[in-house]
C-alpha positions in Angstrom: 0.0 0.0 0.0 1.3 3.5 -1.0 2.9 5.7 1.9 -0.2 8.6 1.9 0.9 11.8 1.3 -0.2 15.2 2.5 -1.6 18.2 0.4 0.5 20.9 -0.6 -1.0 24.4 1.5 0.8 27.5 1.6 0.4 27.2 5.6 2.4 24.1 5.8 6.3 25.9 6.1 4.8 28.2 8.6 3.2 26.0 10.5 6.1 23.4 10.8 8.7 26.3 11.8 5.9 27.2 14.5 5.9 23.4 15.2 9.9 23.7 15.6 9.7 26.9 17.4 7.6 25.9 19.9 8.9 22.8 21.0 12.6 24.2 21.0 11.2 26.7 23.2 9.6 24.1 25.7 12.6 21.9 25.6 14.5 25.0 26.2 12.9 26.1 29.6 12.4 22.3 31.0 16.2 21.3 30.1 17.0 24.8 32.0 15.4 24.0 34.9 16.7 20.3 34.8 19.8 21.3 35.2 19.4 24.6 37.3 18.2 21.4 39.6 21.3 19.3 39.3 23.7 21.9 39.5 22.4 23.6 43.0 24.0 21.0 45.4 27.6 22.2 43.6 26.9 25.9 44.9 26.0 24.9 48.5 28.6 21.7 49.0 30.2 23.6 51.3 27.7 24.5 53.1 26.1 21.0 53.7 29.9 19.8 54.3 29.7 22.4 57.1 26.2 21.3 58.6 26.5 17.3 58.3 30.4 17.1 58.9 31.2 15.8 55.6 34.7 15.6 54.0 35.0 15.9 50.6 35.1 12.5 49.7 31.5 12.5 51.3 30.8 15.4 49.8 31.4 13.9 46.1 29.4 11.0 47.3 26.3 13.3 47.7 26.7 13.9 43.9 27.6 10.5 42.8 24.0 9.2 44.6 21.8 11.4 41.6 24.1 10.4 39.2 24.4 6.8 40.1 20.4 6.5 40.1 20.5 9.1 36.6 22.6 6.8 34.6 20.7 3.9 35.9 17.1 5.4 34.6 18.1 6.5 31.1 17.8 3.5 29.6 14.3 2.8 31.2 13.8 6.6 30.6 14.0 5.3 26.9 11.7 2.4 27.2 8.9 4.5 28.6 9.5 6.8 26.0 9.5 4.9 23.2 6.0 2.9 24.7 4.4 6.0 25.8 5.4 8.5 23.9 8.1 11.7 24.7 5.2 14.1 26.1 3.9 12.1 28.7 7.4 10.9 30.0 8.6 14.1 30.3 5.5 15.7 31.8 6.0 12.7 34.2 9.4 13.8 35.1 8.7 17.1 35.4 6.5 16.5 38.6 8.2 13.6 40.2 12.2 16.1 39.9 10.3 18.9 40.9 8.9 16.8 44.1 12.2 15.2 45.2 13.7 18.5 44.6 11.5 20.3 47.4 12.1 17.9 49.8 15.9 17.8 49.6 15.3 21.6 51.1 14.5 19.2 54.6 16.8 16.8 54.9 18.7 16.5 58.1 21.1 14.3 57.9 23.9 12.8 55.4 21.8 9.4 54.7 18.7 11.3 53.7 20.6 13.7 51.8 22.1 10.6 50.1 18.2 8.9 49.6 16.8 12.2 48.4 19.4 12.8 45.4 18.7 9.2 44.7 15.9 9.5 44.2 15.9 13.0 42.3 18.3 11.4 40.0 15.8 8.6 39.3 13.1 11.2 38.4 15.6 13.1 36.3 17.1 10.1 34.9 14.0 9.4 32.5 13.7 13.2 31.0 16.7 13.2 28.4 15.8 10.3 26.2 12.0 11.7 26.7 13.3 14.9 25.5 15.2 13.3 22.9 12.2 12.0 21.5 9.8 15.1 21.8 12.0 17.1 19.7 12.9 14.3 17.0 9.5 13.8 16.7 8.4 17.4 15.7 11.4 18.3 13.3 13.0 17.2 10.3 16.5 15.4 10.3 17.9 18.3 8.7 17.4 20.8 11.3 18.0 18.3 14.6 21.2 19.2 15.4 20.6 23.2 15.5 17.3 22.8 16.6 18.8 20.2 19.6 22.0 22.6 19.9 19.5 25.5 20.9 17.8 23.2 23.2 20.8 21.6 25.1 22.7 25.6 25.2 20.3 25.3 27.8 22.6 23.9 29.8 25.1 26.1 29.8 23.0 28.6 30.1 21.9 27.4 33.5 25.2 27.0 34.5 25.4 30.5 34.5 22.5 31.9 35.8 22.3 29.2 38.5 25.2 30.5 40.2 24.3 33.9 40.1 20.8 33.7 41.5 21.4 31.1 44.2 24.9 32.2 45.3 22.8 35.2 47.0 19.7 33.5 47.6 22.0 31.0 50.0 24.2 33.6 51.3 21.0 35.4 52.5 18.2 33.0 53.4 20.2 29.2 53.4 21.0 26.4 51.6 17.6 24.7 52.2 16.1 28.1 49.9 18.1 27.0 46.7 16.3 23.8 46.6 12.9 25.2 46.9 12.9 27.8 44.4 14.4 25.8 41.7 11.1 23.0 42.6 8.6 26.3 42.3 10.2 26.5 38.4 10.0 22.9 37.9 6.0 23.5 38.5 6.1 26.3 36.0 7.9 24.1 33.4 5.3 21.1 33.6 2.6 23.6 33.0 3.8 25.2 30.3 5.1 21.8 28.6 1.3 20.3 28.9 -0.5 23.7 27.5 1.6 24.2 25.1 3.5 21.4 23.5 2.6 21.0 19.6 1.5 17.7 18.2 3.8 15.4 16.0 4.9 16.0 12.7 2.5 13.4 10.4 4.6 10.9 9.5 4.6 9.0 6.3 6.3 5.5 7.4 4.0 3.7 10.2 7.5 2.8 11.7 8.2 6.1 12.4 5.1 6.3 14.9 5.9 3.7 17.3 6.0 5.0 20.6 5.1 8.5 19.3 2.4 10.9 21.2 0.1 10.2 18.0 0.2 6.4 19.4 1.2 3.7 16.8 1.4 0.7 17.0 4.2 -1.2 14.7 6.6 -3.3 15.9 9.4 -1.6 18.2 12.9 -3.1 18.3 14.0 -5.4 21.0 16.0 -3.8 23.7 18.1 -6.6 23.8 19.2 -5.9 20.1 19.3 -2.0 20.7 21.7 -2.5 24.2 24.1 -5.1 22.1 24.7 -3.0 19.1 28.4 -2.1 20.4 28.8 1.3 18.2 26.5 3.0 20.2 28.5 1.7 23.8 31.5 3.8 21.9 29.5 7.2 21.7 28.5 6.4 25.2 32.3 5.9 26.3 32.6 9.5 24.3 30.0 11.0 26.3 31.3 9.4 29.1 35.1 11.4 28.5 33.0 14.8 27.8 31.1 14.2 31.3 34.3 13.7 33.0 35.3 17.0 32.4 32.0 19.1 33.0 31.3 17.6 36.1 34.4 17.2 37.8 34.1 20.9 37.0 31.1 22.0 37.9 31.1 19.8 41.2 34.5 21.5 42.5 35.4 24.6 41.0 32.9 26.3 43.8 34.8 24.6 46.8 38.1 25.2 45.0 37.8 28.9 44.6 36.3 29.6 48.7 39.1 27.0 50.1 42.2 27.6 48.6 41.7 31.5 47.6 39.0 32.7 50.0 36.4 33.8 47.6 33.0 34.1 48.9 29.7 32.4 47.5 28.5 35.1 45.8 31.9 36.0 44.0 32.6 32.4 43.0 29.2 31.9 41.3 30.2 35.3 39.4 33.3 33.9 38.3 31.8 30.1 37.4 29.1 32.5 35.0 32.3 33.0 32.7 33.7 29.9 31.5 29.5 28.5 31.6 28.9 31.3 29.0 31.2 30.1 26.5 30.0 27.0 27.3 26.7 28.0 26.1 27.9 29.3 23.0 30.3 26.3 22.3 27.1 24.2 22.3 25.3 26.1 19.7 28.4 26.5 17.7 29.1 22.6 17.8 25.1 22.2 16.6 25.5 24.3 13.7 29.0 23.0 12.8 27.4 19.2 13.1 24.9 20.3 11.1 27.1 21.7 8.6 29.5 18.6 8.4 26.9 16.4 8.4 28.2 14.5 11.2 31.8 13.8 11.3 32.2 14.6 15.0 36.1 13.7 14.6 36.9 16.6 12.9 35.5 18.9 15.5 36.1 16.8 18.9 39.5 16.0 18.0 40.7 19.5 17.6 38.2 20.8 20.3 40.0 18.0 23.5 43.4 18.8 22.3 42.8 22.2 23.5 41.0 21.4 25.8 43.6 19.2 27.9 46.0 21.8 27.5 44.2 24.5 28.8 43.4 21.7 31.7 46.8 21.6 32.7 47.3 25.3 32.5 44.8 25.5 34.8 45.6 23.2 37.5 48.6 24.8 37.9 47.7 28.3 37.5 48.7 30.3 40.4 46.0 33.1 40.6 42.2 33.1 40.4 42.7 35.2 37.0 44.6 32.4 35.7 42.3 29.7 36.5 39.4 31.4 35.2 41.2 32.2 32.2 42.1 28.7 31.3 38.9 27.0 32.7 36.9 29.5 30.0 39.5 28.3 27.7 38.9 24.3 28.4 35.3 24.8 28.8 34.7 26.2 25.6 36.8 23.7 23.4 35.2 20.9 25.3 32.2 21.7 24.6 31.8 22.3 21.2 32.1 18.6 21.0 28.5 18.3 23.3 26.0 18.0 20.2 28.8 16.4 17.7 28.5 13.3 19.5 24.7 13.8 19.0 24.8 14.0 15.3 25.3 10.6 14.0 23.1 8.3 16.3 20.3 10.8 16.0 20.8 10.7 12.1 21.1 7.5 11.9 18.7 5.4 14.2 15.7 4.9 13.6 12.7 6.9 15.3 11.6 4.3 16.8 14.8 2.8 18.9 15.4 6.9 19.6 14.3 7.1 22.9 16.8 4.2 23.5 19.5 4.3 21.1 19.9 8.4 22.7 19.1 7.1 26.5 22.8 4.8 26.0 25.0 7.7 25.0 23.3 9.8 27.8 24.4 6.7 30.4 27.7 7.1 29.5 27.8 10.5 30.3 25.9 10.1 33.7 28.5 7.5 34.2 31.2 9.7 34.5 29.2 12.1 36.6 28.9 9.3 39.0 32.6 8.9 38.6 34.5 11.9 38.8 33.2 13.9 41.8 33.9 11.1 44.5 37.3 10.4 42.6 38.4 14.1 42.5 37.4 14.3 46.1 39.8 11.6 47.3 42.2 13.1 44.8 42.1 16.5 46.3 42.0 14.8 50.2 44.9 13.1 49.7 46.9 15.2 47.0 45.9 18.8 46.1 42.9 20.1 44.0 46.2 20.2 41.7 45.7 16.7 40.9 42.1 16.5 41.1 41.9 18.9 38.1 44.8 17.0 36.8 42.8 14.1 36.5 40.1 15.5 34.2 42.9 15.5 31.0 41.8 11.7 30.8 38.3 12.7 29.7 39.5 14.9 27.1 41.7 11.7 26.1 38.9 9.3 26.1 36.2 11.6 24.2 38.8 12.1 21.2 39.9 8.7 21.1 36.6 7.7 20.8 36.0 10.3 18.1 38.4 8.5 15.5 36.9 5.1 16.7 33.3 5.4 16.0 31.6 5.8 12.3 31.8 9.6 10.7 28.3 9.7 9.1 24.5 8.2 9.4 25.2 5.8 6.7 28.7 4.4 8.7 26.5 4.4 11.6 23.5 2.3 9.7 25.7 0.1 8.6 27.2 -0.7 12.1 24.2 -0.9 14.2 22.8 -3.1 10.9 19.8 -0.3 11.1 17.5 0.3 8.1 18.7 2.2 5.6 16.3 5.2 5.1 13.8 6.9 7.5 11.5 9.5 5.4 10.0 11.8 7.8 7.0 13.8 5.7 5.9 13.3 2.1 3.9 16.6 0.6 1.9 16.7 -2.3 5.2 18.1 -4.2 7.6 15.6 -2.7 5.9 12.4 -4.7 5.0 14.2 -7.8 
């Protein structure tokens, strides 16, 4: 039986970039808040350290617990995404984050803390591959990777406004405070995500709704076949050497800059706004140049970790805050660009209906590392310096370019690894099947 196609109307372009517009939008203000979330226990470490009597190897613990339960979701994440479509998954973890969130704000001691970011990682843990989903199914496969870039600058965004609005907040009403703003804005997000959210693009191949919001109901792939295709476990391990770096970061930069050079809460989360604003442009950048390239993530992640250990070095051993800021903007931005690269292929190349799973394995390597590096650069910087500890994120620059020149360059490569289909047509006009 013939695909059916779609009448040509002057309303369709506009429509579809409204479709686009929205949903980046949407995506944009939930990922925000998502990682507002995550990145508030960073800012008031020390304080909690202070309260409970936590050294810092506890203290990297306390992250480790979301991402631990994080990486351990996105795969399910995936599943429930791809059987109930992106929407309702990520309207789901909208509420359930928001909820754990609040009540981290009254935990009072260091094994509910630990419970709580458990289970706030869980809740997280199923958004991205959600997420994922919800925008590949209302865009076209040649505008993903800007349209995900914008999405995912999110990020970086938050990672510098989060500093700068809780750094005071903290300083002036506690650390408890941080935690329950950031669950009012969860709220906000769900709302807006279940008014607003557009519907689908139509799709022309039945395969392409399975698991969608429209509900079809074809055949989805096994997840035993998705998990033992091994080319995706290497854009994981990528993912996994970008992580280490961003979160070994963004766990310890805050505690770096108050212990060993006295600078306050509020100043610190001033200075962290710097290097997480050319972060936020180095993700867009890195969508546009994926984009652009189509695919071939080595030629930008290659270049982009080079510089990146470098300036790693530099600034573990810089010897003034100007320094380390300096060279931490430096290593942040290079990094970075290589966010959405690694992005580009898998989302080109698997189908739409293994998305929500084939997306929710790179995401676990990431996760992975944030589990990782925290506790590890704690013990590093209790027993060494935060000399070493910093030292120790030049292996994730290592890992994620190695990984770079090990993994296929294009959607086809990829297809042909992962023995996926070969073609995935996403909307047939009028025009398209004259």
């Amino acid at each position: 039986m013939p695909a059916p196609t779609l009448p040509a109307s002057p309303a369709a372009p506009s429509a579809h970039r409204r479709t686009v517009r929205v949903t980046v939008v949407l995506l944009f203000a939930a990922w925000l808040v998502d990682y507002a979330d995550r990145l508030v226990i960073n800012l008031v470490l020390p304080s909690l350290g202070a309260e409970f009597d936590l050294d810092r190897t506890q203290q990297g613990l306390v992250v480790s617990a979301f991402f631990l339960a994080y990486a351990l979701c996105q795969i399910p994440g995936g599943l429930l995404a791809d059987r109930f479509g992106g929407r309702r998954v990520t309207l789901w973890a909208l509420l359930t984050w928001s909820v754990f969130t609040a009540l981290t704000g009254l935990a009072w001691s260091f094994a509910v803390l630990l419970a709580l970011r458990f289970a706030f990682g869980a809740a997280e843990g199923i958004f991205p591959p959600a997420a994922m989903k919800v925008l590949v199914e209302r865009t076209r496969p040649e505008e993903r990777m800007s349209a995900n870039g914008t999405v995912m600058s999110s990020n970086a965004l938050a990672a510098v406004i989060t500093p700068l609005a809780v750094a005071p907040l903290v300083a002036v009403f506690g650390w408890r405070s941080a935690f329950w703003s950031t669950a009012a804005l969860g709220i906000l997000a769900l709302v807006a995500v279940r008014l607003w959210l557009p519907a689908p693009l139509p799709r022309t191949d039945s395969a392409e709704d399975a698991g969608g919001d429209a509900g079809g109901e074809t055949a989805r792939p096994a997840l035993r076949a998705i998990l033992r295709k091994g080319v995706l476990w290497r854009f994981a391990l990528m993912m996994f050497g970008y992580n280490t770096i961003v979160w070994g970061l963004n766990t310890w930069v805050p505690s770096y800059l108050s212990e060993e050079h006295g600078v306050s809460l509020t100043s610190a989360g001033a200075l962290i706004a710097v290097p997480a604003l050319g972060a936020a442009l180095a993700t867009v950048l890195g969508g546009r140049l994926a984009d652009r390239l189509g695919g071939h993530h080595r030629r930008i992640i290659v270049p982009g970790m080079t510089v990146a250990a470098v300036a790693l070095l530099l600034m573990a051993n810089a010897p003034s805050v100007l320094g380390f800021v300096v060279f931490g903007t430096v290593a942040v931005f290079a990094a970075s660009l290589a966010y959405m690269p690694i992005f580009a292929v898998p989302l080109a190349g698997l189908s739409p209906a293994s998305v929500g799973v084939g997306s929710a394995v790179v995401i676990f390597g990431g996760q992975i590392a944030g589990m990782i590096a925290p506790p590890v650069m704690g013990a590093l910087a209790d027993a060494f310096s935060f000399q070493v500890a910093f030292g120790f994120l030049v292996l994730g620059a290592l890992i994620a370019a190695v990984m770079a020149c090990l993994t296929p360059q294009d959607a086809a490569a990829f297809r042909a690894a992962a023995d996926e289909p070969p073609s995935y047509p996403t909307l047939r006009t009028a025009k398209d099947s004259a």
